[in-house]
C-alpha positions as CSV (number, residue, x, y, z in Angstrom):
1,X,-9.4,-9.2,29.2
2,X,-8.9,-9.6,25.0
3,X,-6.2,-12.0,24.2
4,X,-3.4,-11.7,21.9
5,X,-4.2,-14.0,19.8
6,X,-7.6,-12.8,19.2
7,X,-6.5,-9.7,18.4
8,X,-4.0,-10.8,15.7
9,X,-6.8,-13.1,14.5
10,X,-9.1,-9.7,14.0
11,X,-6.0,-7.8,12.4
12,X,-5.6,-10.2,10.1
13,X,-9.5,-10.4,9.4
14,X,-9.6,-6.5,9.2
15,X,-6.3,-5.8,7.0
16,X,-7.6,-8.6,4.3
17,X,-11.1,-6.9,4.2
18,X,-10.0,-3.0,4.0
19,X,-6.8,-2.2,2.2
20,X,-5.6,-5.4,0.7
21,X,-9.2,-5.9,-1.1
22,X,-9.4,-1.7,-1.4
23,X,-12.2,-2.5,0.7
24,X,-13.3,-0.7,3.7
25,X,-13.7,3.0,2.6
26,X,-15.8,5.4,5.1
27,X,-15.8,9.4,5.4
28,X,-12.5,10.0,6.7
29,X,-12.7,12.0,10.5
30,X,-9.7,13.9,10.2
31,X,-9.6,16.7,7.7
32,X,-7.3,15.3,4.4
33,X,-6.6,12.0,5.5
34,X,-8.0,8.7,3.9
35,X,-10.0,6.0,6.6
36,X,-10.9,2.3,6.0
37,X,-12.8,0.4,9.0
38,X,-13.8,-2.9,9.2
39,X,-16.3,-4.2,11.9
40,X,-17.5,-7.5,13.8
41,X,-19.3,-8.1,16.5
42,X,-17.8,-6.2,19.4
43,X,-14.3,-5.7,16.9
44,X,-13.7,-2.9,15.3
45,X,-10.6,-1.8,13.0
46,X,-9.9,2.2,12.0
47,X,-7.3,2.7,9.8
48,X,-6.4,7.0,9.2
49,X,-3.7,8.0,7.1
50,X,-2.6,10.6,5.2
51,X,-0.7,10.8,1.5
52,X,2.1,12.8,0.4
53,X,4.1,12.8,-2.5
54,X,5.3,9.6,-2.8
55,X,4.7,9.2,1.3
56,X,2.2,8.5,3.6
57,X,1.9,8.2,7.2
58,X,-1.0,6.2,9.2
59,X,-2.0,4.6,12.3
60,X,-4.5,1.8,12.5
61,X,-6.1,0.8,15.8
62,X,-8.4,-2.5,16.8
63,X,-11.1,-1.7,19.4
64,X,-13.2,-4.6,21.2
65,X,-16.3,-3.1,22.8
66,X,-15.3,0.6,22.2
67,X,-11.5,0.5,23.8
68,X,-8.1,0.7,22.2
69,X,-6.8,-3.0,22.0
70,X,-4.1,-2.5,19.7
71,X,-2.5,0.5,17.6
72,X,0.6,0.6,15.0
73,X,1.5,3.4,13.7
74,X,3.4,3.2,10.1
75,X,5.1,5.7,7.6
76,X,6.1,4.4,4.4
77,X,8.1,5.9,0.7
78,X,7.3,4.4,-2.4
79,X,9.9,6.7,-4.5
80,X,9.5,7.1,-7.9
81,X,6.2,4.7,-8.5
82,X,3.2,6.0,-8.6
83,X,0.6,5.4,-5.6
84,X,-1.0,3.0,-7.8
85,X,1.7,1.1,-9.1
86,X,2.7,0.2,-5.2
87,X,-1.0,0.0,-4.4
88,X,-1.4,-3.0,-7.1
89,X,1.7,-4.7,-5.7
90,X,1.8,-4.5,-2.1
91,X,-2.6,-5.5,-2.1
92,X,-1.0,-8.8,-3.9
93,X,1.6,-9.1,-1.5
94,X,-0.8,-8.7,1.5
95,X,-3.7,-11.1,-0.2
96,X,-1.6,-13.6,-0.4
97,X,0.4,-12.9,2.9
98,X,-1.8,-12.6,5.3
99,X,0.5,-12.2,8.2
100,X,2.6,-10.1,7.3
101,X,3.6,-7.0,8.9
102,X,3.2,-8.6,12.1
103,X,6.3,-11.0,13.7
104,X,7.1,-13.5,11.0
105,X,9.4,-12.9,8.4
106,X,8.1,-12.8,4.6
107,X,9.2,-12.6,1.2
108,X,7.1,-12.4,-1.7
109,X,8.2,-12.2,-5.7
110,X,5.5,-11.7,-8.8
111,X,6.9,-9.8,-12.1
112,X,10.2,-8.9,-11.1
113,X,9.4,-7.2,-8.1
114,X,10.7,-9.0,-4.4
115,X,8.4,-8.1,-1.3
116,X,10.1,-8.4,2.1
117,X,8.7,-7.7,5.6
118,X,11.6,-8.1,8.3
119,X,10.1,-7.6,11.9
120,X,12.0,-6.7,14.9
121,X,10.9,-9.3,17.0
122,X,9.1,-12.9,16.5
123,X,7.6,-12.6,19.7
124,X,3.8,-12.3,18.5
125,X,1.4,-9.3,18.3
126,X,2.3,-7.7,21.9
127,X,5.0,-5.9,20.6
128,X,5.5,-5.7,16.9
129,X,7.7,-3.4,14.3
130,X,9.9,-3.6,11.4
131,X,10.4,-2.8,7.7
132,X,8.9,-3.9,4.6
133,X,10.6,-3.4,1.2
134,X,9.8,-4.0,-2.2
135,X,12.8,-4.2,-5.0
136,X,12.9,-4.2,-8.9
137,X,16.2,-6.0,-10.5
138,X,17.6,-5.3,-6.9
139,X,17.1,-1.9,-6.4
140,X,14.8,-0.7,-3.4
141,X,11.4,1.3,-4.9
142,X,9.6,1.3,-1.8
143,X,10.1,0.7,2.2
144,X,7.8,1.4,4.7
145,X,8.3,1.2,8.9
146,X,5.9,0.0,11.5
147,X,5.8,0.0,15.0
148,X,2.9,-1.1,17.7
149,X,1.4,-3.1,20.7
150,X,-1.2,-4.9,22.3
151,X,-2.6,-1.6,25.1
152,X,-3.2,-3.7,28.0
153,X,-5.7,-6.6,26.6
């Protein structure tokens, strides 16, 4: 049986070393979607999504020793900004916020813009979603929605 808290350790580990340092990149599986994995030891961490315009959809998934541990699926909306523009922010945000999009509450400001994740719950990695927004002089230019659990560590 995996614990919890191992396998937010591992998120954690994984998220920092595929999207927020754009590292991570592998052939994707599904036809016109994007993939980042990250693996150690008997963890491994699939992220597959798929871009829009000015959308994307995704689901990332933790595996210890080949079974499904943990999975969150996510959509997200980063209006009039360009992929890259959001990209730069929200890999700062995540760098330096390492647990975010998980239970804890976080709010982030560099050059104008205001990061916040709000989760649903605080009770730990078990049961997770929420929103994340990013504002410029107080208007919203991006959200994004996640939802996900622990599949019977």
């Amino acid at each position: 049986m995996t614990d919890s808290k191992d396998i937010e350790k591992f998120l954690i580990e994984a998220r920092t070393n595929t999207y927020a340092s754009s590292g991570g990149k592998v052939d994707a599986l599904l036809e016109d979607s994007k993939q980042l994995e990250y693996k150690r030891e008997d963890w491994t961490y699939r992220d597959v999504y798929f871009t829009g315009k000015h959308t994307f959809v995704g689901l990332e998934t933790v595996y210890k020793k080949n079974k499904a541990v943990f999975s969150m699926s996510y959509y997200g909306n980063w209006g009039e900004m360009t992929e890259q523009e959001i990209d730069n922010i929200l890999r700062n945000a995540l760098i330096e916020n390492h647990e975010t999009r998980l239970y804890k509450n976080i709010e982030w400001e560099k050059d104008g813009f205001v990061y916040s994740c709000s989760p649903d719950s605080n009770d730990g990695v078990d049961e997770i979603g929420g929103t994340e927004s990013i504002t410029k002089d107080g208007e919203q230019v991006y959200v994004f929605y996640y939802a996900g659990s622990v599949l019977g560590a």
